[in-house]
MMTF fields as JSON, N, C-alpha, C and O atoms, coordinates in Angstrom:
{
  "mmtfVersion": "1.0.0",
  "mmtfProducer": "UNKNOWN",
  "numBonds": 263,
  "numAtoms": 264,
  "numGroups": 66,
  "numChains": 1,
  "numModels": 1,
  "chainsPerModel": [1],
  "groupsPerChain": [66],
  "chainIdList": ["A"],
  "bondAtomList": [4, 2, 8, 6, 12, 10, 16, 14, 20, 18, 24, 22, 28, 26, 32, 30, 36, 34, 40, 38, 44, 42, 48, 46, 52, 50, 56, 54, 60, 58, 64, 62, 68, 66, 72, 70, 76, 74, 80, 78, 84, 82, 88, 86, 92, 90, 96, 94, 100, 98, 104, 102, 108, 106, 112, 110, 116, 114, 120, 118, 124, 122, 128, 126, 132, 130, 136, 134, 140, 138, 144, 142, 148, 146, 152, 150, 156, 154, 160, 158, 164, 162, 168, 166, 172, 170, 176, 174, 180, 178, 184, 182, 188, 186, 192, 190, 196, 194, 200, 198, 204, 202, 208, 206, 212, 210, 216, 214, 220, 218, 224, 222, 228, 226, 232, 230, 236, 234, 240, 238, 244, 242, 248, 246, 252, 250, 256, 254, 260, 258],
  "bondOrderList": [1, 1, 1, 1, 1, 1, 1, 1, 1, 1, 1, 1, 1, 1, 1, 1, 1, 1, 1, 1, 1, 1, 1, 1, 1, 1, 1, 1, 1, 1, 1, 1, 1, 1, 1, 1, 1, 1, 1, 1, 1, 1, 1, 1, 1, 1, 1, 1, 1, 1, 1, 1, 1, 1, 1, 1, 1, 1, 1, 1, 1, 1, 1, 1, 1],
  "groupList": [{"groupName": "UNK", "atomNameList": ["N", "CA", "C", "O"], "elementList": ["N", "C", "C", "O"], "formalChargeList": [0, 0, 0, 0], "bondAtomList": [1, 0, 2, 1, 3, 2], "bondOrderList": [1, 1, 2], "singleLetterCode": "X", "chemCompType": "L-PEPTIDE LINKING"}],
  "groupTypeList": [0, 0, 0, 0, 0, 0, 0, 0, 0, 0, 0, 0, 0, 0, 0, 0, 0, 0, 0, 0, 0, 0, 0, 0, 0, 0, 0, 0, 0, 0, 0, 0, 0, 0, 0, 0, 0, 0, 0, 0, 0, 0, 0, 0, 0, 0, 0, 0, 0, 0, 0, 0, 0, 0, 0, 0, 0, 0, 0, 0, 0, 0, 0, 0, 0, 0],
  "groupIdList": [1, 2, 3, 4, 5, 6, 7, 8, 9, 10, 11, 12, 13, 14, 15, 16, 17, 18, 19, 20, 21, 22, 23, 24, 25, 26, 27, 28, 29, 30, 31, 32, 33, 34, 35, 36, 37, 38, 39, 40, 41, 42, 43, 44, 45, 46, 47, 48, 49, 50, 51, 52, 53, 54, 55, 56, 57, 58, 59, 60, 61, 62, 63, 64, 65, 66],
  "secStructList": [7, 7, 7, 7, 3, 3, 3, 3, 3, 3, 3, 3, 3, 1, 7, 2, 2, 2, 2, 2, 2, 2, 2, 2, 2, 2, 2, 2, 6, 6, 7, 7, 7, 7, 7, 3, 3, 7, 7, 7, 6, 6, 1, 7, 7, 3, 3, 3, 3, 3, 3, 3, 3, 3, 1, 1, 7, 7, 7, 7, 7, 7, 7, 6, 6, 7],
  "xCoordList": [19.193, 17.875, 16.898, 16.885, 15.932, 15.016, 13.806, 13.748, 12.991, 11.686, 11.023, 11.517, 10.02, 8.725, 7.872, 7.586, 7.006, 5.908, 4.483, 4.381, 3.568, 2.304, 1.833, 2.009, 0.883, 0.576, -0.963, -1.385, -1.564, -2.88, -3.191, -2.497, -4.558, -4.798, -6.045, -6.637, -6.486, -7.34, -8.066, -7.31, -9.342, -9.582, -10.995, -11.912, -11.178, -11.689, -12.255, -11.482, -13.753, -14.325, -13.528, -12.897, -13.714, -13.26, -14.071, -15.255, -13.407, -14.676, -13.859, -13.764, -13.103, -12.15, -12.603, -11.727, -13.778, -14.424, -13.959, -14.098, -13.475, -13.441, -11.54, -10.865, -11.268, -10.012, -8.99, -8.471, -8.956, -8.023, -8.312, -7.453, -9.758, -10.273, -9.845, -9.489, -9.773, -9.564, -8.085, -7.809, -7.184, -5.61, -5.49, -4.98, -5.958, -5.576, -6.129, -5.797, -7.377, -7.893, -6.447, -5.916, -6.138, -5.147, -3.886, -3.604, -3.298, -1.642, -2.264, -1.635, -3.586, -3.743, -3.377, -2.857, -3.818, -3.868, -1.956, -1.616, -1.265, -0.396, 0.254, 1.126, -0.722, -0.355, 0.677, 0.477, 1.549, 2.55, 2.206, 2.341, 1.722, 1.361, 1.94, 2.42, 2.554, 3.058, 3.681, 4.809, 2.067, 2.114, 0.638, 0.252, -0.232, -1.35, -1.903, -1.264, -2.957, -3.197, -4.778, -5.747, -4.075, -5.582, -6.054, -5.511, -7.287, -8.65, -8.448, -8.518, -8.176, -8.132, -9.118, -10.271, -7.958, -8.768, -10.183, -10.253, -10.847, -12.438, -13.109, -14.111, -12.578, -13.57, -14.166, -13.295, -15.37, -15.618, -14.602, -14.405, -14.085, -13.736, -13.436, -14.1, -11.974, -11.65, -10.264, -9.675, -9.578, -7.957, -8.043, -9.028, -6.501, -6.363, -5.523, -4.707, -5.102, -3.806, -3.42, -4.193, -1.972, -1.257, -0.165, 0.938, -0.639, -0.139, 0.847, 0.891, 1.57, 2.572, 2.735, 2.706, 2.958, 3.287, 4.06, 3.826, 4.896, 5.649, 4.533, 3.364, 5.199, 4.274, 4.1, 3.495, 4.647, 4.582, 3.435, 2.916, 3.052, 2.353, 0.322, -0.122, -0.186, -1.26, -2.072, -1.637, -2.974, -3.748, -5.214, -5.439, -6.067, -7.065, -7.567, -7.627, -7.88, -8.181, -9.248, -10.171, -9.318, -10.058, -11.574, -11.62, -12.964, -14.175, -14.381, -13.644, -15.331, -15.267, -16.086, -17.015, -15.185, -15.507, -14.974, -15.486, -14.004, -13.337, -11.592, -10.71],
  "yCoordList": [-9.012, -9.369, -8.266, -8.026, -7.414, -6.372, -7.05, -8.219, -6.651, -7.399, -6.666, -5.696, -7.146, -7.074, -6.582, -7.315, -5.056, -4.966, -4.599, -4.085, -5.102, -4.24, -3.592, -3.665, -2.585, -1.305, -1.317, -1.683, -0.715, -0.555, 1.545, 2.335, 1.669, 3.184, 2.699, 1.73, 3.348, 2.879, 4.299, 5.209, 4.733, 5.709, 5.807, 5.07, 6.432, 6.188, 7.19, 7.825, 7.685, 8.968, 9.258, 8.469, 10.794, 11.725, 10.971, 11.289, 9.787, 9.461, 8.289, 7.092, 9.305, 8.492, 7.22, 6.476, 6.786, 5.479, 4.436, 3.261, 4.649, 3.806, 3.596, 2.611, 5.087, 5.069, 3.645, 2.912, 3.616, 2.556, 0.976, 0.141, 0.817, -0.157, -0.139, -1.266, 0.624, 0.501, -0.075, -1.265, 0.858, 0.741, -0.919, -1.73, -1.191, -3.0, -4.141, -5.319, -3.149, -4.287, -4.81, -5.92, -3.696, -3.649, -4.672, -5.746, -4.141, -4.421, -6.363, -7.293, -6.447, -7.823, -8.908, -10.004, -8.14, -9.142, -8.997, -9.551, -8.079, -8.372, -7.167, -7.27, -5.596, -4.411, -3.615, -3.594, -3.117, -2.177, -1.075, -1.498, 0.471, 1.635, 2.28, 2.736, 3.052, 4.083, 5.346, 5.66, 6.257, 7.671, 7.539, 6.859, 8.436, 8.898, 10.337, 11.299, 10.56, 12.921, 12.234, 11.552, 13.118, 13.226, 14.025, 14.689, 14.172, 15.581, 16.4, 16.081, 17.527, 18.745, 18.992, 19.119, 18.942, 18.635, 19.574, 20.73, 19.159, 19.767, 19.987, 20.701, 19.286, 19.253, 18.088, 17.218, 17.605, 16.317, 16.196, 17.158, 15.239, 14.512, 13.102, 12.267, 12.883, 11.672, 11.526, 12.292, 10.462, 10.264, 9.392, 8.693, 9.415, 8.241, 7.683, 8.473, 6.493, 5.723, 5.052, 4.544, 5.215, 4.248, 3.316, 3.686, 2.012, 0.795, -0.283, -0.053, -1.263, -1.935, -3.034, -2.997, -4.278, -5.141, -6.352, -6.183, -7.413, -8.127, -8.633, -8.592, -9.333, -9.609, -10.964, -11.395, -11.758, -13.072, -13.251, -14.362, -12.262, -13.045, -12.513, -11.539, -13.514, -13.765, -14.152, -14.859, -13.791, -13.168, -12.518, -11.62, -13.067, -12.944, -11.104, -10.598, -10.366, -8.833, -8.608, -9.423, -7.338, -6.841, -6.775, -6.402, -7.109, -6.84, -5.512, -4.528, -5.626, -3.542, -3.225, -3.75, -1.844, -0.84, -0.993, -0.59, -1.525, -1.088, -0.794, -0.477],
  "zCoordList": [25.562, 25.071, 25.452, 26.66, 24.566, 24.962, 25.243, 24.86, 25.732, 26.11, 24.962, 24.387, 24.725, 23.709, 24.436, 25.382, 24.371, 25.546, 24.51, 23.396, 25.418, 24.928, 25.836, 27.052, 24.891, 26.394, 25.664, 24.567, 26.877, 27.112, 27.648, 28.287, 26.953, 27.588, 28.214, 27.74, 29.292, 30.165, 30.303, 29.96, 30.717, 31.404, 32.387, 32.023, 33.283, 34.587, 35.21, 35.928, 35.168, 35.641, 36.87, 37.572, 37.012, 37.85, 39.144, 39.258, 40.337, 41.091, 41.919, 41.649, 43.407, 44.008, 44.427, 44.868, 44.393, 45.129, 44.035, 44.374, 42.884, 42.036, 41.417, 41.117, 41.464, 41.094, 41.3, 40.458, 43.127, 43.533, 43.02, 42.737, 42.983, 42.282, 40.813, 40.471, 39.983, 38.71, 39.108, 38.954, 39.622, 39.182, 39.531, 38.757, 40.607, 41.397, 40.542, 40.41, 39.847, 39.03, 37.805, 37.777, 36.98, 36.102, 36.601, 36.068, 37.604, 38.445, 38.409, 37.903, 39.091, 39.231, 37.476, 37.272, 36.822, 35.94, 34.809, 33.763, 35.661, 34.912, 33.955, 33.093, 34.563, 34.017, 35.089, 36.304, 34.575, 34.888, 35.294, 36.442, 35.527, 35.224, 35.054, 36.091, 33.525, 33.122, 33.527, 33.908, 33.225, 33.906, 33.424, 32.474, 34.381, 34.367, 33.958, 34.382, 33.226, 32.962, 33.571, 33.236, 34.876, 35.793, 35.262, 34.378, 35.707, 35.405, 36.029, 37.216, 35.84, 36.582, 38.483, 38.896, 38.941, 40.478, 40.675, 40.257, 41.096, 41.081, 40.193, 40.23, 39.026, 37.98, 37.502, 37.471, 37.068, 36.577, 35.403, 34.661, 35.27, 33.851, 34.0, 34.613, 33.14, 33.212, 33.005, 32.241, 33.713, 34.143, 33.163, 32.925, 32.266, 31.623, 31.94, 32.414, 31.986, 32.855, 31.376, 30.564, 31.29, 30.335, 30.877, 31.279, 30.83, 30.758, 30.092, 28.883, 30.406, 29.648, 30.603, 31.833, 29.592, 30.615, 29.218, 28.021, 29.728, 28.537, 27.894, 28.277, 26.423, 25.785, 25.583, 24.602, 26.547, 27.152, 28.275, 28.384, 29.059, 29.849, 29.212, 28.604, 29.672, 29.309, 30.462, 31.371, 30.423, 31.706, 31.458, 30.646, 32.215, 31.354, 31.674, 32.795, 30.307, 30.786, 31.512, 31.489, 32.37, 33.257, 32.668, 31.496, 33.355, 33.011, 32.143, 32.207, 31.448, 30.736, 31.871, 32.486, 31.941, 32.838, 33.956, 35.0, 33.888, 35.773, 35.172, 35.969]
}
């Protein structure tokens, strides 16, 4: 039997106070984490994190913006 997944792209200013918060927010409700394309170290930008999780569970999604 294969599982059915849906995936999510997420992304998250260059701004470690928030990073760990973003990822726990995700994992809590039921996201997996992929692989991540950080921002080039010392530069402002933005990391995008790609996500997956089955397509059975249901869970309510994260606030916008975290």
């Amino acid at each position: 039997m294969s599982n059915a997944w849906e995936y999510l792209v997420t992304a998250n200013a260059h701004d470690p106070e928030t990073l760990t918060h973003h990822v726990n927010n995700h994992a809590r409700v039921g996201w997996e984490l992929i692989t991540v394309t950080f921002a080039v170290k010392g530069e402002s930008g933005t990391h995008y994190f790609y996500w997956r999780r089955p397509v059975n569970v249901r869970v309510p999604e994260p606030p916008p913006g975290t």
